[in-house]
N, C-alpha and C positions, 0 to 999 in steps of 0.2 A: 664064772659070771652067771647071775640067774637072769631068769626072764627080763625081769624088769630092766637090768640094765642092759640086756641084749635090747631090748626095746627100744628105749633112748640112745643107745648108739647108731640104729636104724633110723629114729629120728634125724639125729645130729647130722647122716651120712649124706639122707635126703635131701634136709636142710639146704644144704652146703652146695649140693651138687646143684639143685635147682637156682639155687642163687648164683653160682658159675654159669651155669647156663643162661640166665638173663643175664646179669650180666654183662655178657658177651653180645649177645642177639638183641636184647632192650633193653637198654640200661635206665630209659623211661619209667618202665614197669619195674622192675628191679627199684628203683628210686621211691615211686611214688605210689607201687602198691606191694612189692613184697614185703618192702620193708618199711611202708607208713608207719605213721603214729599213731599209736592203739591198733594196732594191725595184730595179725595171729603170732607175728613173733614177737613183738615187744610186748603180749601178754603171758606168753608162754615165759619167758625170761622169768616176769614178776612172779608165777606162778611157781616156778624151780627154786625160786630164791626163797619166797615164803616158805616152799617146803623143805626146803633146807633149814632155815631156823626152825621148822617143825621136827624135825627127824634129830637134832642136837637137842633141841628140850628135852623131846622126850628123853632121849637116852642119858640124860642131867637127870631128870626125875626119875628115874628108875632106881636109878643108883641107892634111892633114898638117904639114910644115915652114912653110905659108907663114900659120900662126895668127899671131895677135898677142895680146901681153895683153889689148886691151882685148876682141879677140872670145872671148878666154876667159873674159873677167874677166863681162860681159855674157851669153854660152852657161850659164855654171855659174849664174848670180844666176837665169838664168828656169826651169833644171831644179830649183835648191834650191826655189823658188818654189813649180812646178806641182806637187813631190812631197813639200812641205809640205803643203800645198793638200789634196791626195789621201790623206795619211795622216788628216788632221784629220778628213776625210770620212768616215772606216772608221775613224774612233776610235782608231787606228793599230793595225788587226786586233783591237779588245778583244773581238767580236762573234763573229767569227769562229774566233778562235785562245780562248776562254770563257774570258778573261782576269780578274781581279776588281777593282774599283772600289777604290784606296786609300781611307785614311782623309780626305786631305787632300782629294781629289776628288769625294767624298762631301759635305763639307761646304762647298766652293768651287766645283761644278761646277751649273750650272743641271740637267743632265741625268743628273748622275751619273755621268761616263762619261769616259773616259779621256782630253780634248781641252782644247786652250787654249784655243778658240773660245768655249764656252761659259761658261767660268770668270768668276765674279762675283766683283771687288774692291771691298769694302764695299759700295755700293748702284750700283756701276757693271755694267753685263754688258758683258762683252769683245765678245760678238756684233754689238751693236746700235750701239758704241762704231766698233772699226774696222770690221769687216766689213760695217756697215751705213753710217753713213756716210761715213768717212773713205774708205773703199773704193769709193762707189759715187761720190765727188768726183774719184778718182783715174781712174776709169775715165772718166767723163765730159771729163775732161782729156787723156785718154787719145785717145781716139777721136773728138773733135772738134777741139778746139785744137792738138794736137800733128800731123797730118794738113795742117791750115790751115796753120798756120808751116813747115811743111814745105818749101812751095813755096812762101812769100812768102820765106823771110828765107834767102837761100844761108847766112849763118855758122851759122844752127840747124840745115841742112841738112845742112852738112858735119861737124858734131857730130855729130847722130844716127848719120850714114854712118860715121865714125870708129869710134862705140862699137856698129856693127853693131844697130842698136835699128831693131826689126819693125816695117813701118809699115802702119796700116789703109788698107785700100781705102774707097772710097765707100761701096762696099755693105754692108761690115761696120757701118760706123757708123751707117747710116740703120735697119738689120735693127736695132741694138742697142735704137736709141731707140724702134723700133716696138715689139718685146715689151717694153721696157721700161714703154708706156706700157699697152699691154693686159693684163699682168701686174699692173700697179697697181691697175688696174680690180677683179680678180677680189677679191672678199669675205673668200671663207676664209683664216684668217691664215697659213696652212702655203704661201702662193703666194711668198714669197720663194725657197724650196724650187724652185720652177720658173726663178725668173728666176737663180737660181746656178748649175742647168743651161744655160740658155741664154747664160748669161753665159760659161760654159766653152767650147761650144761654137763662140760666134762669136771666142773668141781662140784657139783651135785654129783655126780657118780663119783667123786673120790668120796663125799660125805657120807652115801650108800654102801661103799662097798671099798675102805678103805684096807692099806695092806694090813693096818694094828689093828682089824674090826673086833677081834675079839678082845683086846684094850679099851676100845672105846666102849663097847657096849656092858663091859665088866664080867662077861662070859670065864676072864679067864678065873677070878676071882671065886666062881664056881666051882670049877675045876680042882685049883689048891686043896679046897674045902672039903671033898669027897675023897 
């Protein structure tokens, strides 16, 4: 682990811990200033995510001649992803650029506000649907099972490696499940809000410092060649 990511997991740790802390004591403050809108963590999110499709470009363009489709095909699906992800966050600037609420998002949008996230189709919310749990089945699939099969099954192995797909370390996935389980704990309802940062955060560190780093970044391709 280098600095950098010993550093955002000092982040994450803090994060985490202070938000358990209100919490519990002010679920007020917790609600309505740790975790507001536009506040230091829903910027911080935006800013992991952007730099997340920054750190897969580049390592796309480095490659130069010797890409392949599928690590293009793969590079492009986690930047369209992350800075989905990141507009959805910031409403895609409606907050900041003092954009106004159409008619149709007015009356389809839980929040009001410019995002597919919150959009209600008949008595469905889109939020609670994917991003709650289909999303949180994915990630757990993600970070445990696919990790496992990794190294059990070489033909799942050489799939992954094929389609260049970022592989968690241990410690990402054991840190997941841990805030995930103290996060759950905390009372006030707005604590998803926390674990969506955290959740950003520990796949920015898979993106930084995944177990196939020397795959992704074509390092190994180096190597042969000497």
């Amino acid at each position: 682990m280098d600095n950098f990511e010993k550093l955002l997991f000092g982040v994450l740790i803090l994060s985490t811990l202070l938000g358990m802390y209100w919490g519990y004591t002010n679920p007020e403050f917790f609600t309505n200033r740790y975790l507001m809108e536009d506040g230091v963590i829903e910027y911080a999110t935006v800013v992991l995510l952007l730099m997340g499709c920054w750190i897969v470009g580049q390592r796309w363009w480095r490659r130069g001649n010797s890409r392949s489709l599928k690590l293009s095909l793969t590079s492009f699906a986690i930047i369209g992803f992350f800075f989905f992800v990141a507009g959805e966050e910031l409403s895609w600037g409606q907050r900041i650029l003092g954009l106004e609420t159409t008619d149709y998002f007015k009356q389809n949008n839980d929040q009001q506000e410019l995002n597919l996230h919150n959009l209600v189709v008949g008595d469905v919310k889109i939020n609670k649907l994917f991003f709650g749990v289909i999303l949180t089945v994915a990630i757990l699939t993600y970070l445990i099972v696919v990790p496992f099969v990794y190294h059990k099954i070489p033909t799942f192995k050489k799939l992954l490696d094929d389609w260049y797909i970022p592989i968690p370390r241990v410690r990402h996935s054991l840190t997941y499940l841990i805030i995930l389980l103290v996060i759950t704990m905390i009372p006030a309802s707005k604590k998803w809000e926390l674990l969506e940062f955290g959740s950003v955060v520990i796949f920015f560190m898979i993106l930084w410092s995944p177990r196939n780093l020397e795959l992704l970044k074509g390092t190994e391709i180096k190597t042969k060649t000497l």
